[in-house]
C-alpha positions as a Markdown table, in Angstrom:
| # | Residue | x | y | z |
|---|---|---|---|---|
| 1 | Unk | -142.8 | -31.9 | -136.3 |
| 2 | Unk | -141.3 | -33.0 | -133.3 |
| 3 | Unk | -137.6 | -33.3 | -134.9 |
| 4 | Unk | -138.5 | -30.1 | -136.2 |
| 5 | Unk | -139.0 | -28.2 | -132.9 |
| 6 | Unk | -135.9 | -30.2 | -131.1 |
| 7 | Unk | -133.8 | -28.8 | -133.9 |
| 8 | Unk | -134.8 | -25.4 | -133.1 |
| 9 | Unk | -134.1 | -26.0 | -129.7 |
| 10 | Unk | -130.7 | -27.1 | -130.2 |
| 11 | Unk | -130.6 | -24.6 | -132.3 |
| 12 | Unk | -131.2 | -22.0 | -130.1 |
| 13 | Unk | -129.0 | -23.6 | -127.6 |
| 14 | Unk | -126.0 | -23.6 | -129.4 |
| 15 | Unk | -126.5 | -20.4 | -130.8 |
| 16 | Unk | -127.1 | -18.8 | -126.8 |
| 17 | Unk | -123.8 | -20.4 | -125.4 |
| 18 | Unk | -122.1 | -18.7 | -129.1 |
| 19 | Unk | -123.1 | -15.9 | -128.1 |
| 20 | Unk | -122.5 | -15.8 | -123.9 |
| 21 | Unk | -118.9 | -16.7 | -124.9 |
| 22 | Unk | -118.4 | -13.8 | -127.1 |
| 23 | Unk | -120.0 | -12.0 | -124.1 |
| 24 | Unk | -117.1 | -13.5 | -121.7 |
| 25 | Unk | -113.7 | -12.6 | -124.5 |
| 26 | Unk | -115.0 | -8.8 | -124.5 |
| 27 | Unk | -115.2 | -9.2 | -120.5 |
| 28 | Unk | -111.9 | -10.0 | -120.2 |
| 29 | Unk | -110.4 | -7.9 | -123.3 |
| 30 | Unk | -111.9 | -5.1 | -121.4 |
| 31 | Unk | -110.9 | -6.3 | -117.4 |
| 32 | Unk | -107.4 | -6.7 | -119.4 |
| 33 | Unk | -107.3 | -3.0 | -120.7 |
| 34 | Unk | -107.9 | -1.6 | -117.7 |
| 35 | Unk | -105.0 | -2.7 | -115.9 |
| 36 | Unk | -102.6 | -2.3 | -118.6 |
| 37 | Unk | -100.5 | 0.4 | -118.5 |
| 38 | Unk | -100.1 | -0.3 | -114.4 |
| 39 | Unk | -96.5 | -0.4 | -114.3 |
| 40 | Unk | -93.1 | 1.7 | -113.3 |
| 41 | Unk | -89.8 | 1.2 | -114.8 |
| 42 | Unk | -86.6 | 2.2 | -113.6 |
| 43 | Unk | -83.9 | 2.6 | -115.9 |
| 44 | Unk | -80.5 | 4.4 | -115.2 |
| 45 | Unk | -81.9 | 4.8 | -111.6 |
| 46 | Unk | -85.2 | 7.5 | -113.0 |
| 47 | Unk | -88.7 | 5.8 | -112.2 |
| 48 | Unk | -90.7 | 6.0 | -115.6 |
| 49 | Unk | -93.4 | 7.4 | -115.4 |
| 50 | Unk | -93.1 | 9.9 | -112.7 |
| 51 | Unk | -96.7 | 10.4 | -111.9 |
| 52 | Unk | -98.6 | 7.0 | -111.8 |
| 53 | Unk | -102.8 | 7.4 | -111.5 |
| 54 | Unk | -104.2 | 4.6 | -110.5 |
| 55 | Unk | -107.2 | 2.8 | -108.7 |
| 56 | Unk | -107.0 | 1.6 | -105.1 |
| 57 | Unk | -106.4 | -2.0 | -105.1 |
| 58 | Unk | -104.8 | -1.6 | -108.1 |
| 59 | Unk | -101.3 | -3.6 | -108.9 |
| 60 | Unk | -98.4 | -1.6 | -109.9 |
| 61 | Unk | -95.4 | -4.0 | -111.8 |
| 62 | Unk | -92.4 | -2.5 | -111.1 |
| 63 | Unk | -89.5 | -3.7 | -113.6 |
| 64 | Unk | -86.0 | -2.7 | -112.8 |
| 65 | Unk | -83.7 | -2.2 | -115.7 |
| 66 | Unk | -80.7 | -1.5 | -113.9 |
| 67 | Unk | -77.4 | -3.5 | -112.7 |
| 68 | Unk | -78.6 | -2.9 | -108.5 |
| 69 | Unk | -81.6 | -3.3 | -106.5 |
| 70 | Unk | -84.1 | -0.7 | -105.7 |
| 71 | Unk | -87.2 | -0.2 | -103.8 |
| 72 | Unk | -90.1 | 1.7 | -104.8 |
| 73 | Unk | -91.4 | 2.9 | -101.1 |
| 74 | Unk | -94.2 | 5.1 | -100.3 |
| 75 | Unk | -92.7 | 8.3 | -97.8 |
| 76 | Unk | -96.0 | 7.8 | -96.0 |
| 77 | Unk | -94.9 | 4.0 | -95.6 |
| 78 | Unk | -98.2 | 2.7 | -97.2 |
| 79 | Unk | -96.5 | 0.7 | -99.5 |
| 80 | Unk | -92.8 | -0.8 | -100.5 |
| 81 | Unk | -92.0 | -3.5 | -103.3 |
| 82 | Unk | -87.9 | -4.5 | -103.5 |
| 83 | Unk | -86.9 | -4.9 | -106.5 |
| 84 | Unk | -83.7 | -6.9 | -107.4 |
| 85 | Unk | -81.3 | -5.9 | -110.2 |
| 86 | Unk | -82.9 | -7.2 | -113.3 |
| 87 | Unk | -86.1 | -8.2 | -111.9 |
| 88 | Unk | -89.7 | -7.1 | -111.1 |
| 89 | Unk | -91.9 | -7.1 | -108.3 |
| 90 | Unk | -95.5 | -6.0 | -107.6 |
| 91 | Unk | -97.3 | -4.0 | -105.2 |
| 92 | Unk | -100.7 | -3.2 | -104.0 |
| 93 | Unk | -102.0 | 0.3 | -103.9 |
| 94 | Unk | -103.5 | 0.3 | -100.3 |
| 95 | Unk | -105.5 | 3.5 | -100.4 |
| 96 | Unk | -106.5 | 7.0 | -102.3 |
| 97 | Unk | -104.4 | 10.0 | -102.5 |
| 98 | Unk | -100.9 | 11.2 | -103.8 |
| 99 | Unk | -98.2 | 8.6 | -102.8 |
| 100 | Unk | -94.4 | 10.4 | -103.3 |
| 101 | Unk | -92.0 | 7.3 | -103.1 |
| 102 | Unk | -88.4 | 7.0 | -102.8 |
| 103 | Unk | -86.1 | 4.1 | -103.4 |
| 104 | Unk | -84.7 | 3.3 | -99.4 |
| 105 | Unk | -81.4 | 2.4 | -101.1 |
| 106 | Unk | -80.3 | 5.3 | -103.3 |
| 107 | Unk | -82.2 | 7.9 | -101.3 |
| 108 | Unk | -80.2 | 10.9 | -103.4 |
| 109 | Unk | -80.5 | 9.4 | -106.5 |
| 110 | Unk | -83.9 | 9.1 | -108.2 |
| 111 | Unk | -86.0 | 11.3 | -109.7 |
| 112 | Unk | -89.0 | 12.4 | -107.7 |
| 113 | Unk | -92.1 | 10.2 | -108.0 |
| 114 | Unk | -95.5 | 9.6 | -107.3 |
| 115 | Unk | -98.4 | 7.5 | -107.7 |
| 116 | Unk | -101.5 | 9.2 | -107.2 |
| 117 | Unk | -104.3 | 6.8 | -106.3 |
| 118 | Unk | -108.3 | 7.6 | -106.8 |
C-alpha cells in the first residue's frame, strides 16, 4: 500500500510540473504575439507602416533598408532612434497619444508618419 500511494504521488507530481510547463510555453507564445508586429521599415526613404498603434512602453524596431542613415524622431521630441544604413535600432515609446516623426536628416524626403500610442 505504501508503494502504492508514493506512486501516486509521484504521479501526481510529475503530472503537475507537465502541466505548469505547458502553462509557461502558452505564456510566452502569447507575451511573444503581442509584441510582434512592433516594427517600422524604411525602404527607398518611405517609413512602412505609416501609422504605428502601439502600447506605452512598447519597443518599436526600426530596420533601415536603404544605402544612408536615418532617424525616426518624434516632432514633439519624445523619442529618436538613429538608424545606420543597413542597420536597425530600437526605441521606447515614452507616453500615450499621436507621435508625427520625421527623419532629422532628410527632413523633405519621407513620407509622413506617426506612431500613435494608447
Amino acid at each position: 500500500m505504501r508503494l502504492l500511494t508514493k506512486l501516486t504521488i509521484a504521479l501526481a507530481a510529475v503530472l503537475g510540473m507537465a502541466l505548469t510547463a505547458v502553462g509557461v510555453v502558452s505564456d510566452a507564445h502569447q507575451a511573444g504575439a503581442q509584441t510582434a508586429g512592433k516594427a517600422i521599415t524604411i525602404n527607398s526613404f518611405q517609413y512602412s507602416p505609416d501609422h504605428l498603434p502601439v502600447k506605452v512602453g512598447d519597443k518599436v524596431t526600426i530596420t533601415n533598408n536603404d544605402d544612408a542613415p536615418h532617424t525616426v524622431t518624434a516632432n514633439d521630441g519624445s523619442f529618436n532612434a538613429d538608424v545606420p544604413a543597413h542597420g536597425t535600432a530600437t526605441l521606447t515609446v515614452p507616453k500615450a497619444g499621436a507621435h508625427p516623426y520625421h527623419c532629422t536628416y532628410h527632413s523633405t524626403g519621407h513620407n509622413p508618419a506617426e506612431i500613435d500610442a494608447s
